[in-house]
C-alpha positions in Angstrom: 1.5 14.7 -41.4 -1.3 12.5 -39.7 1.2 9.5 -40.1 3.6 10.7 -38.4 1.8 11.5 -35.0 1.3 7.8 -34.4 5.1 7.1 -34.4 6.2 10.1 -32.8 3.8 9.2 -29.7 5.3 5.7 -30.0 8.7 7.1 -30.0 8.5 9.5 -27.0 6.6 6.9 -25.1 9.6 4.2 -26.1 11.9 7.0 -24.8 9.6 8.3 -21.5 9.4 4.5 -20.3 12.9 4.1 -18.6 11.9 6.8 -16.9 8.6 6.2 -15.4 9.6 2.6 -14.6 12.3 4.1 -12.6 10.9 7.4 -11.1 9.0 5.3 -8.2 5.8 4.2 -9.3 6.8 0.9 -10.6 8.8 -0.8 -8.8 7.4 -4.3 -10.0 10.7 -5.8 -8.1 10.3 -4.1 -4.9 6.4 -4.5 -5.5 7.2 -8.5 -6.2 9.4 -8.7 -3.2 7.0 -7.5 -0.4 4.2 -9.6 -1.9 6.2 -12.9 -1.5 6.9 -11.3 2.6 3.5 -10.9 3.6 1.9 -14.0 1.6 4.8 -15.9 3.1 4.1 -14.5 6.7 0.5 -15.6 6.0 -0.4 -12.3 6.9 -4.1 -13.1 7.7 -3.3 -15.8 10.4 0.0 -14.3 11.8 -0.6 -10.4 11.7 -2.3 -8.6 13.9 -5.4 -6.6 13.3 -4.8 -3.4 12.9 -6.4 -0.7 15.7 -10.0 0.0 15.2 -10.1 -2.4 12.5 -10.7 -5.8 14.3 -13.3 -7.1 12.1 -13.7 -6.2 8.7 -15.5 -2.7 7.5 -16.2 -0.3 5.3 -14.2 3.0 6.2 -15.5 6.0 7.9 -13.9 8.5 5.2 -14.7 6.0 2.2 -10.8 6.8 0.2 -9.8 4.6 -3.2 -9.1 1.5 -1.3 -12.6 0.0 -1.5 -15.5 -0.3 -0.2 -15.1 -3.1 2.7 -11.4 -3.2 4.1 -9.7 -5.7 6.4 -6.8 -4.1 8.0 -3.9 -5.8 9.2 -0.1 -5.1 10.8 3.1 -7.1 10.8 4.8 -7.8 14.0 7.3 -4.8 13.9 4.6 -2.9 14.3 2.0 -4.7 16.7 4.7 -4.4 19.3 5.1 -0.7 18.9 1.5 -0.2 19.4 1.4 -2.5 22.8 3.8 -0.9 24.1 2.2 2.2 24.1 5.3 5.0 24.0 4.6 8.1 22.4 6.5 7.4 18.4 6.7 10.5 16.3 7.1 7.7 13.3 6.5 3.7 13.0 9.5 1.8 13.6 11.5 0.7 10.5 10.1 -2.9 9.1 6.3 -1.9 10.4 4.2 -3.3 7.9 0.0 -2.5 7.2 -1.7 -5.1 4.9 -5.2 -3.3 3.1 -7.7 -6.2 1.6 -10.3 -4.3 -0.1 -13.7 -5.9 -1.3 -15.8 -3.8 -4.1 -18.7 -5.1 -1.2 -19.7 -6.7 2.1 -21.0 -9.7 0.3 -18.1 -9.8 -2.1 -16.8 -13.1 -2.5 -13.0 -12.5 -3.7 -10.7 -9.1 -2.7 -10.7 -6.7 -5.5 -6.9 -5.8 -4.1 -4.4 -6.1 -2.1 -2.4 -2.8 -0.8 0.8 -2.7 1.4 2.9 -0.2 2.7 6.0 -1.0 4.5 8.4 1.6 6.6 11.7 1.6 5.4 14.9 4.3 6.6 13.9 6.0 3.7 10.2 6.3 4.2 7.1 3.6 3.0 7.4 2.0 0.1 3.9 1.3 -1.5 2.3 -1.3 -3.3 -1.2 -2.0 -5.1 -1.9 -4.8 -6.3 -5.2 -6.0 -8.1 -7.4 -9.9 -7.6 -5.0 -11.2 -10.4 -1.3 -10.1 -8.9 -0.6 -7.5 -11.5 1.0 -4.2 -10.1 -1.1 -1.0 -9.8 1.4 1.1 -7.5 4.4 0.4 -6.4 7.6 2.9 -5.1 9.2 4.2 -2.0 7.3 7.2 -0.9 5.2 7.6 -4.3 3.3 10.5 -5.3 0.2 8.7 -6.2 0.0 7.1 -2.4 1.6 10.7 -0.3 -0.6 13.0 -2.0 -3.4 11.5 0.2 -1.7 9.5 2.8 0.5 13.0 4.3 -3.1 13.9 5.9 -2.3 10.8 8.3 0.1 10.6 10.9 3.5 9.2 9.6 1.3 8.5 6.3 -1.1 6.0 7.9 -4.4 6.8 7.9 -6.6 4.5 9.1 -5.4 4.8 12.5 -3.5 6.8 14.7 0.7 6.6 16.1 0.9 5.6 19.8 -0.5 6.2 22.6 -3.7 4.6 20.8 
């Protein structure tokens, strides 16, 4: 009976896989896709910093993201912010870049997170120092469950009037 546990696990996780790859949390195409946006925006010289975050530090409320964060924000969403209106969400196409170092005196990022609005909601992705995918999904469960304390998801700083 013992022999058979090993290929019944192997079977149901052959059978569960469609299934997770599709439910959201790995959406390596979508992940791959937003990647090749903000590394080809250059994010760190064209992006703005992100509100409260002008230099890099660690967070007030520590979270999963690290221990020393540099925070940064696409275009889309550096004009929202200037213009100061009152937004009850962040426009479609914002974009927040996370770089997170284990340490202040951390050579290399341990990871990379992005979240980027969409019609739909954010769509998430992790990724770790070598590229590979840790999350990745429009409005994931693994990102929400923490992120719906923020306003519109974001956490690390408030919607306008800043």
């Amino acid at each position: 009976m013992s022999g058979r546990r090993p290929a019944s696990l192997a079977l149901l996780l052959t059978a569960a896989l469609p299934l997770v790859l599709s439910s959201g949390c790995a959406d390596r195409e979508g992940a791959d896709d937003l990647l090749d946006r903000i590394e080809g925006d250059a994010f760190r010289t064209t992006y703005a910093r992100a509100p409260g975050w002008e230099t890099p530090r660690s967070p007030k409320a520590g979270g999963p993201h690290g221990d020393f964060l540099d925070i940064y924000v696409n275009e889309t969403m550096s004009a929202a912010i200037a213009a100061g209106e009152p937004l009850d969400a962040w426009p479609v196409g914002s974009i927040i870049v996370k770089e997170s170092w284990a340490s202040v005196d951390a050579e290399e990022p341990d990871f990379l997170v992005a979240m980027e609005r969409q019609a739909e909601g954010w769509f998430w992705g992790e990724w770790e120092a070598d590229g590979s995918v840790v999350v990745a999904g429009l409005n994931s469960g693994r990102c929400t469950g923490c992120h719906d304390a923020g306003e519109d998801q974001v956490r690390a700083f408030g919607l306008p009037p800043i």
